[in-house]
N, C-alpha and C positions, 0 to 999 in steps of 0.2 A: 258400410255402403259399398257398392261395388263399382268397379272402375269399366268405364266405358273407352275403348281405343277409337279414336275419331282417325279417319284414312280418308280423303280426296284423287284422284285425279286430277283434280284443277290446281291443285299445289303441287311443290315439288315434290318430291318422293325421299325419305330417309334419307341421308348419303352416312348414316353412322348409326347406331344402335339406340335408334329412339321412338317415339310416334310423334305423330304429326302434331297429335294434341290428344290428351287424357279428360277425360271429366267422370266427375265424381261429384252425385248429386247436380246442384245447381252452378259448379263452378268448373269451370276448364281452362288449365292449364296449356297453352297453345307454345310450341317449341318453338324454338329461335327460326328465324326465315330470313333466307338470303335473296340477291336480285339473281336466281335462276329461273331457265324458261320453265314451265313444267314441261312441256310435251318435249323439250331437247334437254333437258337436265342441266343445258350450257349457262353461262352464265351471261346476260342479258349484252350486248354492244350499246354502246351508249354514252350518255354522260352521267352524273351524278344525279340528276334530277330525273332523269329513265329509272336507273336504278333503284332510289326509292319509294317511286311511282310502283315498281313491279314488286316488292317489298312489303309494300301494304297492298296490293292485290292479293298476293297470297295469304298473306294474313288473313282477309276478305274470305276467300276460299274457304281457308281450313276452320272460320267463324263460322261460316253459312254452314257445313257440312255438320257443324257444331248445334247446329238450331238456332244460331246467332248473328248477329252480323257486331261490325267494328262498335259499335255504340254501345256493346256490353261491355266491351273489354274497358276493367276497374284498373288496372295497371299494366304500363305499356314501359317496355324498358327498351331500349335504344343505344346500340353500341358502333360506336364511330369510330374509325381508326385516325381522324381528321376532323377536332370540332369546330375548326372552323366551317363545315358542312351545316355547323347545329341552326343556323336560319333559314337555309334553304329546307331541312328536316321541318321547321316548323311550318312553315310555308306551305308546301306538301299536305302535311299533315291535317289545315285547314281546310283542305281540301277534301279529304274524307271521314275528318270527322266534324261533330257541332258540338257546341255546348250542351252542356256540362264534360267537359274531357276529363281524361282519364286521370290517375293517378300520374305522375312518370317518372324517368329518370331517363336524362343522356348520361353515356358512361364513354369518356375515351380509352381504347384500349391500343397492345401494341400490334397484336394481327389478329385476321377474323378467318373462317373455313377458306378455301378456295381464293386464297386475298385480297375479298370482297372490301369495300368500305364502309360497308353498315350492314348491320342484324340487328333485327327485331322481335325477340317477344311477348310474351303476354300472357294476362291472367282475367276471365272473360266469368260474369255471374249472368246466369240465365237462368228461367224459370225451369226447374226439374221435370 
């Protein structure tokens, strides 16, 4: 099967040697995403709850561009430098997606790109 590169504007742009998101066939694998702007590359002012909001905006983004949107995505992985964030993450999280939610995993880690406090993500099945 041959690999399709998914590329946005509305998401952030590369900052390392990757895409945005690959699919292949009916399944797209969507690259980790941080709380940067896309149009400034910066990384968003704010609180943690901005942060995560813009977080899964882009993920939103690089889904739609995908043929998808967040309700495909089968597995959401979530990496926190701070889980005590992990309720407000969920919280959030109800907010753009509905039942039946995805798979997931929070993972505390010790640093993230740009010394964000969360990245996100994901592995999204949609119709070929």
């Amino acid at each position: 099967m041959a690999r399709q590169i998914i590329h946005t504007a509305k998401a952030p742009q590369a900052i390392g040697t990757y895409s945005q998101a690959v699919k292949v066939g009916g399944v797209v694998y969507l690259s980790g995403q941080i709380p940067l702007v896309p149009e400034t590359m910066e990384i968003i002012d704010g609180d943690f709850s901005a942060q995560v909001r813009l977080v899964f905006d882009n993920l939103l983004a690089v889904a739609e561009a995908a043929g998808g949107t967040l309700q495909d995505i089968v597995k959401l992985n979530i990496f926190l430098t701070d889980l005590s964030h992990f309720a407000t993450v969920n919280e959030i999280m109800a907010e753009y997606f509905e039942q039946p939610y995805p798979a997931r995993a929070a993972i505390g880690v010790a640093s993230l790109p740009k010394a964000v406090s969360v990245e996100m993500d994901g592995v999204m099945h949609i119709d070929a």
